[in-house]
N, CA, C and O atoms as a CHARMM CRD file, in Angstrom:
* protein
*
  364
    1    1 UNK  N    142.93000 215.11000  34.10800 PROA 1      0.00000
    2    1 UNK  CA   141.69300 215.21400  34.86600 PROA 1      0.00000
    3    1 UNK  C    142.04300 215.60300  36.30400 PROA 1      0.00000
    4    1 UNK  O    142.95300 214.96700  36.83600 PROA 1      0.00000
    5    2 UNK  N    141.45000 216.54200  36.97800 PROA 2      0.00000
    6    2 UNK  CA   141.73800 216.78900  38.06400 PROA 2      0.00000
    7    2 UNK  C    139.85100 216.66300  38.85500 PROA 2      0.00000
    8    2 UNK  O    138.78600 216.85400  38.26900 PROA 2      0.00000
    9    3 UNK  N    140.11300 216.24700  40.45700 PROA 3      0.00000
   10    3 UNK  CA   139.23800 215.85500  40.91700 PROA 3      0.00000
   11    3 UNK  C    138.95000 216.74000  42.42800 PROA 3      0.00000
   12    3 UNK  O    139.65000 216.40800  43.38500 PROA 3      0.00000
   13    4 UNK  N    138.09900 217.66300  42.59200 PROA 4      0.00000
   14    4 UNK  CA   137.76100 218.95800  43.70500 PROA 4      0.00000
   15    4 UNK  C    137.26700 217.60900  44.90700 PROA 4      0.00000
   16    4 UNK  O    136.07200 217.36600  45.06900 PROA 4      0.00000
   17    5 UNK  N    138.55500 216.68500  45.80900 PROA 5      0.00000
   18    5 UNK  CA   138.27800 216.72800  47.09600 PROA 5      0.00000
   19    5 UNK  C    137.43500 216.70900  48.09900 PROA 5      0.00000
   20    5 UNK  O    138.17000 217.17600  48.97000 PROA 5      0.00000
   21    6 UNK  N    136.49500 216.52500  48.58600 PROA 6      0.00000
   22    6 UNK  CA   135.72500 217.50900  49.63300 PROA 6      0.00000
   23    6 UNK  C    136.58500 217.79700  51.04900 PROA 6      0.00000
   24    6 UNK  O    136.36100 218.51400  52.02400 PROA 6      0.00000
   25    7 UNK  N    137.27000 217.22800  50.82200 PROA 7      0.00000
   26    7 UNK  CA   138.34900 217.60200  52.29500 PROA 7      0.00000
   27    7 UNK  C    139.73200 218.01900  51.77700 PROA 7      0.00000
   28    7 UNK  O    140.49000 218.31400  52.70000 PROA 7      0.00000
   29    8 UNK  N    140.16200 218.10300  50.79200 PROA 8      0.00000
   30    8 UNK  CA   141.28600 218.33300  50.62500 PROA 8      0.00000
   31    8 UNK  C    141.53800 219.44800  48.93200 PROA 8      0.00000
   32    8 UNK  O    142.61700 219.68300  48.38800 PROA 8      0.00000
   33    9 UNK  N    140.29100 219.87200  48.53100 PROA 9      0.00000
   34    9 UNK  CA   140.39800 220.69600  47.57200 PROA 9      0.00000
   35    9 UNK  C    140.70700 219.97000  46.20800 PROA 9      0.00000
   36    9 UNK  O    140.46700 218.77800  46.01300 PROA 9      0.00000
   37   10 UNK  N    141.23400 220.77700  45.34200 PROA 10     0.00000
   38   10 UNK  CA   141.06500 220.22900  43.93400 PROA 10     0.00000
   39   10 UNK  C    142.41300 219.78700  43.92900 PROA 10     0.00000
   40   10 UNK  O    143.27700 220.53300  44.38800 PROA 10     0.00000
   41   11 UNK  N    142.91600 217.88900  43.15000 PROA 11     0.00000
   42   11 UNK  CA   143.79900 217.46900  43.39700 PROA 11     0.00000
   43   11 UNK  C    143.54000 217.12100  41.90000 PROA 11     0.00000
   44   11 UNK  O    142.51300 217.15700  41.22200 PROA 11     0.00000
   45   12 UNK  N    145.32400 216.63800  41.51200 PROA 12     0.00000
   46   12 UNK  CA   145.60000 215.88200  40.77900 PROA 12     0.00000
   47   12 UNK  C    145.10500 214.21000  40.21300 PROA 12     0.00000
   48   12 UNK  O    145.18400 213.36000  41.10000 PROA 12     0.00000
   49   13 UNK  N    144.72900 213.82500  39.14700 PROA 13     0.00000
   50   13 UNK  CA   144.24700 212.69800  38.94000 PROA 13     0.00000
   51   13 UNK  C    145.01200 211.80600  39.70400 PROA 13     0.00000
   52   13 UNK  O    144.47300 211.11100  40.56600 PROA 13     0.00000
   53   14 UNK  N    146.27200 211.75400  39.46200 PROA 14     0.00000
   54   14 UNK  CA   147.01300 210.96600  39.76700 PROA 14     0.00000
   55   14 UNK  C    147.19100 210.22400  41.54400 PROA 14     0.00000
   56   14 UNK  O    147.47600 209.10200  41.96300 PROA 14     0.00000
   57   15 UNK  N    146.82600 211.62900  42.23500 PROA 15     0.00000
   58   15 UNK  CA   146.68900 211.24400  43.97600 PROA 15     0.00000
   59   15 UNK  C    145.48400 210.26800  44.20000 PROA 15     0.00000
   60   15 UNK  O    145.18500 209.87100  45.32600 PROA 15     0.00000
   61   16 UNK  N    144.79200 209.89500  43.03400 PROA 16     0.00000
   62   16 UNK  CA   143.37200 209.02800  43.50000 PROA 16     0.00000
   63   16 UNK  C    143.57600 207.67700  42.44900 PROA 16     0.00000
   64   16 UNK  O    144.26900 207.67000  41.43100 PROA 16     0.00000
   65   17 UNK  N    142.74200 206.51000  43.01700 PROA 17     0.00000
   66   17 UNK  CA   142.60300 205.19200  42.55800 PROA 17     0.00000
   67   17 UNK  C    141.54300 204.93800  42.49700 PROA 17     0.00000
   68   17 UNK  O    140.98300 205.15700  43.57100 PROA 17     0.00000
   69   18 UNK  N    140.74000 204.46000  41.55600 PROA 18     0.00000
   70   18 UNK  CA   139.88600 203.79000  40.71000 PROA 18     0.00000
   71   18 UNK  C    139.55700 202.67800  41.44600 PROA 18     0.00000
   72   18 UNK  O    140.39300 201.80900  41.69000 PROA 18     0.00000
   73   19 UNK  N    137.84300 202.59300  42.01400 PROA 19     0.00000
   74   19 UNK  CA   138.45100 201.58400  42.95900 PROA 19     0.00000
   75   19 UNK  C    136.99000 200.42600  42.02500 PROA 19     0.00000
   76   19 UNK  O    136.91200 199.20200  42.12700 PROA 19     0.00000
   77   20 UNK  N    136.04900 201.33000  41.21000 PROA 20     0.00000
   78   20 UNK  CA   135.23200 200.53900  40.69600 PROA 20     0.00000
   79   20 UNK  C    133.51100 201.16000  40.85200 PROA 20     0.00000
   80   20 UNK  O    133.07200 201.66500  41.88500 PROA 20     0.00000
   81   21 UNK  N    132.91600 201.01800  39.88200 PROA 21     0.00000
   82   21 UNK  CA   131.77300 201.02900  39.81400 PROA 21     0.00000
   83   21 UNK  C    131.04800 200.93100  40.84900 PROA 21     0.00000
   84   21 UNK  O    131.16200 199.83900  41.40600 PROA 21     0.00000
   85   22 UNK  N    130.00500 201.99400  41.55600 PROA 22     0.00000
   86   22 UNK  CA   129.75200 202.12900  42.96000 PROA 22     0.00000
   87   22 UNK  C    127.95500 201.90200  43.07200 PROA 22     0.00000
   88   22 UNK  O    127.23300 202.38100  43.94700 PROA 22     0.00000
   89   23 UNK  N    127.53200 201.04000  41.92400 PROA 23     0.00000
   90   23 UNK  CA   126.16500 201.26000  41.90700 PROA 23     0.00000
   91   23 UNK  C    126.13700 199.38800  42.49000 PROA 23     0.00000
   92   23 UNK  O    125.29700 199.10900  43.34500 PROA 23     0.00000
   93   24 UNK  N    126.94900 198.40300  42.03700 PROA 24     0.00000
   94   24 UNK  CA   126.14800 197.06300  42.25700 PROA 24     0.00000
   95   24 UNK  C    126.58700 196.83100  43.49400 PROA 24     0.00000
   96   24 UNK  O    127.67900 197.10900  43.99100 PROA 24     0.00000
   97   25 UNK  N    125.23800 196.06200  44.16400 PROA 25     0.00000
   98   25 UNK  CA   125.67300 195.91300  45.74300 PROA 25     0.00000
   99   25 UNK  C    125.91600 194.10700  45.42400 PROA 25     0.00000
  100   25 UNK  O    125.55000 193.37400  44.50500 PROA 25     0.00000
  101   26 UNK  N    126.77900 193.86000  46.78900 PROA 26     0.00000
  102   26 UNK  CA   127.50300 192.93000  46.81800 PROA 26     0.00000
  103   26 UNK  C    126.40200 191.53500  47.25600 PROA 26     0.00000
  104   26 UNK  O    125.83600 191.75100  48.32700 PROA 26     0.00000
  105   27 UNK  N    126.11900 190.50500  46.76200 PROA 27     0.00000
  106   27 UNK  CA   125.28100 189.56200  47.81100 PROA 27     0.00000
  107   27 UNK  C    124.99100 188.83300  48.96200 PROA 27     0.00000
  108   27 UNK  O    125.68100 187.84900  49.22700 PROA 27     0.00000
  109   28 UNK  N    124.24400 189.10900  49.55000 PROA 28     0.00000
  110   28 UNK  CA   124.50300 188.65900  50.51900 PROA 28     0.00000
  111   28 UNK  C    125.08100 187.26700  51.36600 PROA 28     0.00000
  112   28 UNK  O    124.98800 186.13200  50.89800 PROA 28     0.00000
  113   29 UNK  N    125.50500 187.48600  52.29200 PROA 29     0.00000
  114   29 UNK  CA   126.67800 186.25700  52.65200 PROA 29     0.00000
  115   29 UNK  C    125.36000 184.91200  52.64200 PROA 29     0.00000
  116   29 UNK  O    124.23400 185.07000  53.11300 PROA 29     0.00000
  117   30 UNK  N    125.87700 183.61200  51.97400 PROA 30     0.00000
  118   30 UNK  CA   125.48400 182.87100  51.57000 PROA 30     0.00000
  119   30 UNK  C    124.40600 182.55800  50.35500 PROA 30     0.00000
  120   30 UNK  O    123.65600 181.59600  50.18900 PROA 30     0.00000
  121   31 UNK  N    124.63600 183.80500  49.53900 PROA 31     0.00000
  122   31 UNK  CA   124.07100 183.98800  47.89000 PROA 31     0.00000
  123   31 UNK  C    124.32700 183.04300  47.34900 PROA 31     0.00000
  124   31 UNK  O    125.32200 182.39100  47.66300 PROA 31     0.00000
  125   32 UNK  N    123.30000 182.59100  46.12700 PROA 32     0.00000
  126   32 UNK  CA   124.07800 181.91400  45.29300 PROA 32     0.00000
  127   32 UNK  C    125.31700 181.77700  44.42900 PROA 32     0.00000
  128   32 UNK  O    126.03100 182.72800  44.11200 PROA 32     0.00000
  129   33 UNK  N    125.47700 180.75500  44.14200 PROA 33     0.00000
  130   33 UNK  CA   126.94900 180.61800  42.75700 PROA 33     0.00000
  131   33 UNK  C    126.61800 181.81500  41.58800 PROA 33     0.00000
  132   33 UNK  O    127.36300 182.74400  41.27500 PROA 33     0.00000
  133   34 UNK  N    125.19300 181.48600  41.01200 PROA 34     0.00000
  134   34 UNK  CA   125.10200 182.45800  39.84700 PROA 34     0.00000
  135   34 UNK  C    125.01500 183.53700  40.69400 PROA 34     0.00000
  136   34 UNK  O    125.33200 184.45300  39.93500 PROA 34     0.00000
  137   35 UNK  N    124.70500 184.24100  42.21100 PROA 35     0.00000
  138   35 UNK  CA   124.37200 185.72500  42.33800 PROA 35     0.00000
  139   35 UNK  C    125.70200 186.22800  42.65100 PROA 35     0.00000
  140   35 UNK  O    125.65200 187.45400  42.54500 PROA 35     0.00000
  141   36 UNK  N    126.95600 185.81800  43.01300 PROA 36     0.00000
  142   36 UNK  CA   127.94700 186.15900  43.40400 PROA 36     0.00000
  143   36 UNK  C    128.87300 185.98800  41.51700 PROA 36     0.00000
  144   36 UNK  O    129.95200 186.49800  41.21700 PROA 36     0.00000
  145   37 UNK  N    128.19600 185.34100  40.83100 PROA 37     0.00000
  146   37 UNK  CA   129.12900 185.26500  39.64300 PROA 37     0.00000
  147   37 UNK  C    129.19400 186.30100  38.83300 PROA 37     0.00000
  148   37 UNK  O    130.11900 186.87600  38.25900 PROA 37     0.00000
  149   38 UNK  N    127.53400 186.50200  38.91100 PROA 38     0.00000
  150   38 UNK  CA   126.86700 187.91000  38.46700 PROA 38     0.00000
  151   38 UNK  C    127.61700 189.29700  38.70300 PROA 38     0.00000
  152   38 UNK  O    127.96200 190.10600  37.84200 PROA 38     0.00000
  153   39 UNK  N    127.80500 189.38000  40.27500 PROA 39     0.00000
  154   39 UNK  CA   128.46600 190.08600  40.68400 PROA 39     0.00000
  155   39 UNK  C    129.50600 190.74500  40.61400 PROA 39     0.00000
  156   39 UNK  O    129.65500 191.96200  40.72000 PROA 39     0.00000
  157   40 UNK  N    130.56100 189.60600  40.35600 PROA 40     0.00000
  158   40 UNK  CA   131.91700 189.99300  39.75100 PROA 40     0.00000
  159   40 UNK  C    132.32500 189.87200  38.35300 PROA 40     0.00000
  160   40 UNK  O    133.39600 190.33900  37.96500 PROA 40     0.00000
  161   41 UNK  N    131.59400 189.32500  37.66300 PROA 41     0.00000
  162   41 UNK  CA   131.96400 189.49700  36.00300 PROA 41     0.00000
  163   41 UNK  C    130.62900 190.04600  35.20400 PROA 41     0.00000
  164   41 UNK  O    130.79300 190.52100  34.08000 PROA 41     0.00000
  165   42 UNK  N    129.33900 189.98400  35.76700 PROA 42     0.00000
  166   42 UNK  CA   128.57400 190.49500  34.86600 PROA 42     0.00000
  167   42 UNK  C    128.59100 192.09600  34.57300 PROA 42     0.00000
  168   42 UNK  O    127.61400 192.66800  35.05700 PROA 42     0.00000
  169   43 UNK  N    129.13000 192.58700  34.16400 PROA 43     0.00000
  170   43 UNK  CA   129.07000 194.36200  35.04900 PROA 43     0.00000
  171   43 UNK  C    128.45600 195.29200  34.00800 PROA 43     0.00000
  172   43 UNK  O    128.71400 194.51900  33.08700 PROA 43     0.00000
  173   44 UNK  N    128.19400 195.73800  33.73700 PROA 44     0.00000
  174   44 UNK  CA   127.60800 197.26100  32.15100 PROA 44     0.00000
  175   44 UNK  C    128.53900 197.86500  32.37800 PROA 44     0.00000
  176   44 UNK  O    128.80100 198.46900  33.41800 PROA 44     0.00000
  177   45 UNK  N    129.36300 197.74600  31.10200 PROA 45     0.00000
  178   45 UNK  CA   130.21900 199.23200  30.21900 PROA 45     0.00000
  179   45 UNK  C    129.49100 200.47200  29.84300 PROA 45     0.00000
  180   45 UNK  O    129.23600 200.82100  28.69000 PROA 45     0.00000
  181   46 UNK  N    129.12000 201.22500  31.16000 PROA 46     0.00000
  182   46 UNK  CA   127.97300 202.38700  30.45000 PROA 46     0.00000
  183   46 UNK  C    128.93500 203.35900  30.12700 PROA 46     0.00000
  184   46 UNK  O    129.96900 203.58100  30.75600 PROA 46     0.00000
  185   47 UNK  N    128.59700 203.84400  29.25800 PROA 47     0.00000
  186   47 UNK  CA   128.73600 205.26700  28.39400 PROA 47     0.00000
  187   47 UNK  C    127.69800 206.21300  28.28800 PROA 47     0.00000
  188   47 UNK  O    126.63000 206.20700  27.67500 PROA 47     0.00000
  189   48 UNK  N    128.33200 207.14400  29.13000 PROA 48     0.00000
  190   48 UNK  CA   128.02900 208.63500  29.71900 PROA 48     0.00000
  191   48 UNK  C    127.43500 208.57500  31.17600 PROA 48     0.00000
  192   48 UNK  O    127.65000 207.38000  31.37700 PROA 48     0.00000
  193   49 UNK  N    127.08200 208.83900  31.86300 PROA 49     0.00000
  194   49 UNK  CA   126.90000 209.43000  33.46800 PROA 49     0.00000
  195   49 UNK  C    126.56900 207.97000  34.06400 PROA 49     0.00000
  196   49 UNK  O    125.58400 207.24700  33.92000 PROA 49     0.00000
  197   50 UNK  N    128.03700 207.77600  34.95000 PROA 50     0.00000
  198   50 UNK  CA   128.04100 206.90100  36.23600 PROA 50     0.00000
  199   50 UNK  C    128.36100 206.62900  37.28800 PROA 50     0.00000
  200   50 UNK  O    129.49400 207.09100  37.15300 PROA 50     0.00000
  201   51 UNK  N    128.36200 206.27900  38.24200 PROA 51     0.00000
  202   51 UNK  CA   128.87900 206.48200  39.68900 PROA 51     0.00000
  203   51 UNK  C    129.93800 205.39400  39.68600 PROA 51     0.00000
  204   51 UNK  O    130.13300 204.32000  39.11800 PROA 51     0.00000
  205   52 UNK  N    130.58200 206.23800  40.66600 PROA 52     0.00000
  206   52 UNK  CA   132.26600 205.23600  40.81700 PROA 52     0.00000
  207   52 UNK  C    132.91800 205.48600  42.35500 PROA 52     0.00000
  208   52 UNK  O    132.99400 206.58500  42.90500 PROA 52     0.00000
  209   53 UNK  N    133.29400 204.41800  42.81800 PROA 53     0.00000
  210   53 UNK  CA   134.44900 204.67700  43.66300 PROA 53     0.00000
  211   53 UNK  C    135.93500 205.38100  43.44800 PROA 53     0.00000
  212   53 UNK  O    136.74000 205.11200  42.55700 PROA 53     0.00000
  213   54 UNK  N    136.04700 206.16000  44.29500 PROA 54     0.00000
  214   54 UNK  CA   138.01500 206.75200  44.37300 PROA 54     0.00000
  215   54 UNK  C    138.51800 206.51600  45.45000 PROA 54     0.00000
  216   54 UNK  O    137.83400 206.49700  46.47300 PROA 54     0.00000
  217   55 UNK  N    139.85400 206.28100  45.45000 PROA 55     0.00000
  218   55 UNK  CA   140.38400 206.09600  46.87900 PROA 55     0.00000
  219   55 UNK  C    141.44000 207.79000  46.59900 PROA 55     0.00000
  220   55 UNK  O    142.08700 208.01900  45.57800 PROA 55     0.00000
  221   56 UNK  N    141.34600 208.56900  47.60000 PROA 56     0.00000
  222   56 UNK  CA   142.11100 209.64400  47.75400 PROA 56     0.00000
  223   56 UNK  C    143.48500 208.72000  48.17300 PROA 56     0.00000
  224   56 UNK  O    143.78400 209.33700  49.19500 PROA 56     0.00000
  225   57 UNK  N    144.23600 207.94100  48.09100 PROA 57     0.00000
  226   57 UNK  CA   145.38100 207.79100  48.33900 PROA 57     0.00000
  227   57 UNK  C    146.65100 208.77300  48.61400 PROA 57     0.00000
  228   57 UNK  O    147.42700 208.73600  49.56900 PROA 57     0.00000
  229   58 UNK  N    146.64000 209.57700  47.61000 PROA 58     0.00000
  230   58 UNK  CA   147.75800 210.77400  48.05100 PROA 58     0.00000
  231   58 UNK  C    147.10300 211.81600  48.84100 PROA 58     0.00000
  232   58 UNK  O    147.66300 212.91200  48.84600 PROA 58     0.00000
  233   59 UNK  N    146.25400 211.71000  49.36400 PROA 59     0.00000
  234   59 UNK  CA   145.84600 213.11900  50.47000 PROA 59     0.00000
  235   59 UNK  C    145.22900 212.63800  51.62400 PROA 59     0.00000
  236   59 UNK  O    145.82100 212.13300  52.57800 PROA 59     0.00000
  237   60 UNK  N    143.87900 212.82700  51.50400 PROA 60     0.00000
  238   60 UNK  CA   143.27900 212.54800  53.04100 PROA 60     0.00000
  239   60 UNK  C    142.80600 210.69000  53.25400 PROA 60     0.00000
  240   60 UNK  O    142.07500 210.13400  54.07300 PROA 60     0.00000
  241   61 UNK  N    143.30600 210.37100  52.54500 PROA 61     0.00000
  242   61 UNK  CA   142.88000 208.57600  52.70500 PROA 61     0.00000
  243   61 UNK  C    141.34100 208.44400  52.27400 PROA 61     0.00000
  244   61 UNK  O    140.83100 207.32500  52.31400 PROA 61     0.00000
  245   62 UNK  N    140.72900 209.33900  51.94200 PROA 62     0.00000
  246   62 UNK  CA   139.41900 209.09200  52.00700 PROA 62     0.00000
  247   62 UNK  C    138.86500 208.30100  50.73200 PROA 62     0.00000
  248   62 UNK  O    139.47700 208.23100  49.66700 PROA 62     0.00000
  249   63 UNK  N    137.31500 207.56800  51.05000 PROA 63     0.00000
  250   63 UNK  CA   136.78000 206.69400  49.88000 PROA 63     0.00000
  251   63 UNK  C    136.41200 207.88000  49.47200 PROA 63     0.00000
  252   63 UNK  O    136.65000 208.86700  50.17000 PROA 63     0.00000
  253   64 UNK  N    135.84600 207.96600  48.41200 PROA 64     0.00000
  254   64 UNK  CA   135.14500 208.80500  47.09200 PROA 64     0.00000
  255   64 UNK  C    133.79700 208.52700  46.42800 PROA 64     0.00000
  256   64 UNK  O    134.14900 207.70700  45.58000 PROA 64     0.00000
  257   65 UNK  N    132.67000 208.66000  46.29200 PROA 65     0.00000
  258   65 UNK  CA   131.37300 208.70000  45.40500 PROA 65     0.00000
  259   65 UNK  C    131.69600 209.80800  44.41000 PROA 65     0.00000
  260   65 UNK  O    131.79300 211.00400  44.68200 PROA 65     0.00000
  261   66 UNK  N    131.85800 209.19000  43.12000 PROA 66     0.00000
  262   66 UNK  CA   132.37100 210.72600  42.19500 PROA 66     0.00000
  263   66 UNK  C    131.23300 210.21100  40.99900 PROA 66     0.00000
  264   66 UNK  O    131.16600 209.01000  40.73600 PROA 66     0.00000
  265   67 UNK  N    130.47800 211.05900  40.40300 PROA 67     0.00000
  266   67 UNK  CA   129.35900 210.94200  39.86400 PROA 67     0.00000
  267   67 UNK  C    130.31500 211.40600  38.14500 PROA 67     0.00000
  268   67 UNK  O    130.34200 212.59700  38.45700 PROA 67     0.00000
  269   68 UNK  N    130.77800 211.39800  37.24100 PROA 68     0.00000
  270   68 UNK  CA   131.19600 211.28300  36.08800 PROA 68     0.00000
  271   68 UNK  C    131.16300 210.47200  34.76100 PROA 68     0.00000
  272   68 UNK  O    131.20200 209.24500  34.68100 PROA 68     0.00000
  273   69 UNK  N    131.09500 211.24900  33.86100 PROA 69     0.00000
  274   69 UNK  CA   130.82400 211.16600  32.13000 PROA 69     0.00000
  275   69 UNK  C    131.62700 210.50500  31.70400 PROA 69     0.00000
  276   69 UNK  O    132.72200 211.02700  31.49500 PROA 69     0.00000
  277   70 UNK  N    131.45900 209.26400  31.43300 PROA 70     0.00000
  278   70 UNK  CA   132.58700 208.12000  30.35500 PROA 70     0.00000
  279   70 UNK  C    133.06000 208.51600  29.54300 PROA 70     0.00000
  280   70 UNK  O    134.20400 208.23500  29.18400 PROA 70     0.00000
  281   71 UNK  N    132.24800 209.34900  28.97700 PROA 71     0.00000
  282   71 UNK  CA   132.43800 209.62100  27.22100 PROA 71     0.00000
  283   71 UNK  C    133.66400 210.85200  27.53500 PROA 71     0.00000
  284   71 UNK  O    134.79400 210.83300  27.04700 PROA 71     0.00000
  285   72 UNK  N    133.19600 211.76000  28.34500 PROA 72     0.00000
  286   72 UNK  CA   133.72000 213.52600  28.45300 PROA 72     0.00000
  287   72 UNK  C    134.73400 213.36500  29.50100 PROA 72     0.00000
  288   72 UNK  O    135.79700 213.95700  29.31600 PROA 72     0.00000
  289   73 UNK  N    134.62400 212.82100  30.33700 PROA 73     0.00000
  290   73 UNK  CA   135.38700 212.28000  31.95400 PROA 73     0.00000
  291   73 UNK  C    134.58700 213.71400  32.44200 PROA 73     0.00000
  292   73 UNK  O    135.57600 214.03300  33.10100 PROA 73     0.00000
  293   74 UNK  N    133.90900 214.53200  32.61500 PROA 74     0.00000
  294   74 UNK  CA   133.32100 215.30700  33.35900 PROA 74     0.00000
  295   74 UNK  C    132.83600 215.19500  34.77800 PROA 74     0.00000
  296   74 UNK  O    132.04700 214.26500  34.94400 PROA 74     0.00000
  297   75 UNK  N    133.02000 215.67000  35.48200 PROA 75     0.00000
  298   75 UNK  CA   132.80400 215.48800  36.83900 PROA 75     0.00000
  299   75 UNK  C    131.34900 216.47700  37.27300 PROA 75     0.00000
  300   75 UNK  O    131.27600 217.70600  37.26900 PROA 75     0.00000
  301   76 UNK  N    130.48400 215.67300  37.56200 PROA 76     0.00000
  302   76 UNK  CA   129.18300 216.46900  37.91500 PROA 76     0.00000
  303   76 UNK  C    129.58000 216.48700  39.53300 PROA 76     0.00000
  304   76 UNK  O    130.03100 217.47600  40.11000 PROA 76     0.00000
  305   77 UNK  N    129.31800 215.18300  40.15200 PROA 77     0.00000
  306   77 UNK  CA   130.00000 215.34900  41.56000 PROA 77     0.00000
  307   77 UNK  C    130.47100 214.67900  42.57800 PROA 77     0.00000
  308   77 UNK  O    129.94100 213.57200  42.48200 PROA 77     0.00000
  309   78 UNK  N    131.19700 214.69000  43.55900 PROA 78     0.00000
  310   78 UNK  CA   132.19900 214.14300  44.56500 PROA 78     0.00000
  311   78 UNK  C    131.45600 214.32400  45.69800 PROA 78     0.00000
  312   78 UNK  O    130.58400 215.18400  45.57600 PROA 78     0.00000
  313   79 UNK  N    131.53700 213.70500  46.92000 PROA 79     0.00000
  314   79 UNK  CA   130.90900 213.38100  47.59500 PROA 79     0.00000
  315   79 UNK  C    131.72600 211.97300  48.42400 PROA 79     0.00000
  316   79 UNK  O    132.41200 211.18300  47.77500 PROA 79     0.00000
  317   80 UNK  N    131.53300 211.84800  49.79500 PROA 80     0.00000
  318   80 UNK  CA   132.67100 211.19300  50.73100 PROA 80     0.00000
  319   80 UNK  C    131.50400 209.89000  50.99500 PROA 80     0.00000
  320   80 UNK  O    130.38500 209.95300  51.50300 PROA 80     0.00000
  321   81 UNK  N    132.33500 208.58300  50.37200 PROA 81     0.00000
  322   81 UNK  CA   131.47400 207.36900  50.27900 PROA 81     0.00000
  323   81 UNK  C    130.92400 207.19900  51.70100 PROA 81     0.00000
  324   81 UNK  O    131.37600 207.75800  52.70100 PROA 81     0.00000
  325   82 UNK  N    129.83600 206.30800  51.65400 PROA 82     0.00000
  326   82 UNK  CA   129.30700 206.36500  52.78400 PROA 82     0.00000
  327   82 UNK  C    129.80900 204.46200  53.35000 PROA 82     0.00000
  328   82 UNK  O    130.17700 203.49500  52.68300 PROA 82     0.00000
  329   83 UNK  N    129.67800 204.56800  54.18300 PROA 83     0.00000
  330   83 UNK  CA   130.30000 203.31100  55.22700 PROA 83     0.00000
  331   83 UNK  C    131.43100 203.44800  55.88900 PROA 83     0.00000
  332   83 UNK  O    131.80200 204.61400  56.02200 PROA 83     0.00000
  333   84 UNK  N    132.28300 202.39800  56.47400 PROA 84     0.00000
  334   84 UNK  CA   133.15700 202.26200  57.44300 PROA 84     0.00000
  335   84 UNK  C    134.09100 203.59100  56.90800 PROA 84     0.00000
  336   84 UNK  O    134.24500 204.61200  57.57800 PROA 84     0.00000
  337   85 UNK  N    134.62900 203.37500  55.67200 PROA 85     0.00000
  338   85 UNK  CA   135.93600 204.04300  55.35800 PROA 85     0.00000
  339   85 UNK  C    135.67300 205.98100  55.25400 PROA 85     0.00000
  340   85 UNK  O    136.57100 206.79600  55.46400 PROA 85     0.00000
  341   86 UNK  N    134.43100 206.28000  54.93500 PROA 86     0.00000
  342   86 UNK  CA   133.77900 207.35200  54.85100 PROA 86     0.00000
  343   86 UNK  C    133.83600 208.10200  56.63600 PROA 86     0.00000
  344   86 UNK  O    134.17500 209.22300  57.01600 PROA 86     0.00000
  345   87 UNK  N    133.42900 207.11300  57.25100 PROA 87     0.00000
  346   87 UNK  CA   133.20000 207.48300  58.42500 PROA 87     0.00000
  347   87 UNK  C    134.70400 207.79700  59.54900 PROA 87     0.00000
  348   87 UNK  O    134.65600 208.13700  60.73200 PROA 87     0.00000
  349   88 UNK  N    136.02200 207.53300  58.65500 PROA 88     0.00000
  350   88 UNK  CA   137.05600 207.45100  59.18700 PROA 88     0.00000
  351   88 UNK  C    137.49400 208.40600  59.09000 PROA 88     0.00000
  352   88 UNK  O    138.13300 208.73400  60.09000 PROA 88     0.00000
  353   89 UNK  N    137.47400 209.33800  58.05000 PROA 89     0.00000
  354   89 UNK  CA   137.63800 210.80500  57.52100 PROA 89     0.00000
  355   89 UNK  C    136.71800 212.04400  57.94600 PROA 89     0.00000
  356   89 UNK  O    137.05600 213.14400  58.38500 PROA 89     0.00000
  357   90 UNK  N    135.27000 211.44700  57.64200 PROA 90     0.00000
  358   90 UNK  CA   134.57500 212.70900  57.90100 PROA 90     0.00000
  359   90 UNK  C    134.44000 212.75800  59.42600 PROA 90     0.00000
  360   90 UNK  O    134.26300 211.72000  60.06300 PROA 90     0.00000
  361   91 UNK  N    134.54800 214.32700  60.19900 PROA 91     0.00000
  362   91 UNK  CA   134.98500 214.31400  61.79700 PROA 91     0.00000
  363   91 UNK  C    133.51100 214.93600  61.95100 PROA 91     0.00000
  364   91 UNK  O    133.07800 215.23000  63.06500 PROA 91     0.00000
C-alpha cells in the first residue's frame, strides 16, 4: 500500500504509523467511568469506508486524516489532521 502525502508526495506504507480510528472524540475531562470506558474499548470494527489517523514518521512528521476501504485498503483521501500536530507542519 502506498500513501500520496500532501507534503511529501506518494510514500511507502511503511514510512507511516497507524495511529487509530479518527472519528470517536475523546471525553471530556471529568467524564464518567462508563464514558471514558466506552471510549477506549468500545470501538466498531467497520468494514469498508473509514477515517483513520497516520503518523508520517519517515518524512515530514506530519499527523494524517486518510479516509480508506477496510475491505480493499483503497485510499479515497489524505488530508493533514487538524489540531496542534497538523498545525506544526502545515506553514
Amino acid at each position: 500500500m502506498r500513501i500520496v502525502c500532501p507534503f511529501c508526495g506518494e510514500r511507502e506504507l511503511g514510512e507511516f504509523t497507524y495511529l487509530g480510528d479518527a472519528k470517536p472524540l475523546r471525553p471530556a475531562a471529568g467524564g464518567s467511568e462508563d464514558e471514558v470506558f466506552d471510549y477506549v474499548y468500545l470501538r466498531d470494527n467497520i468494514a469498508g469506508e473509514t477515517s483513520e489517523h497516520w503518523y508520517h514518521g519517515g518524512g515530514c512528521r506530519a499527523w494524517l486524516k486518510i479516509a480508506r476501504n477496510t475491505l480493499t485498503h483503497e485510499i479515497s483521501s489524505v488530508e493533514p489532521a487538524a489540531g496542534v500536530g497538523a498545525r506544526q507542519v502545515a506553514k
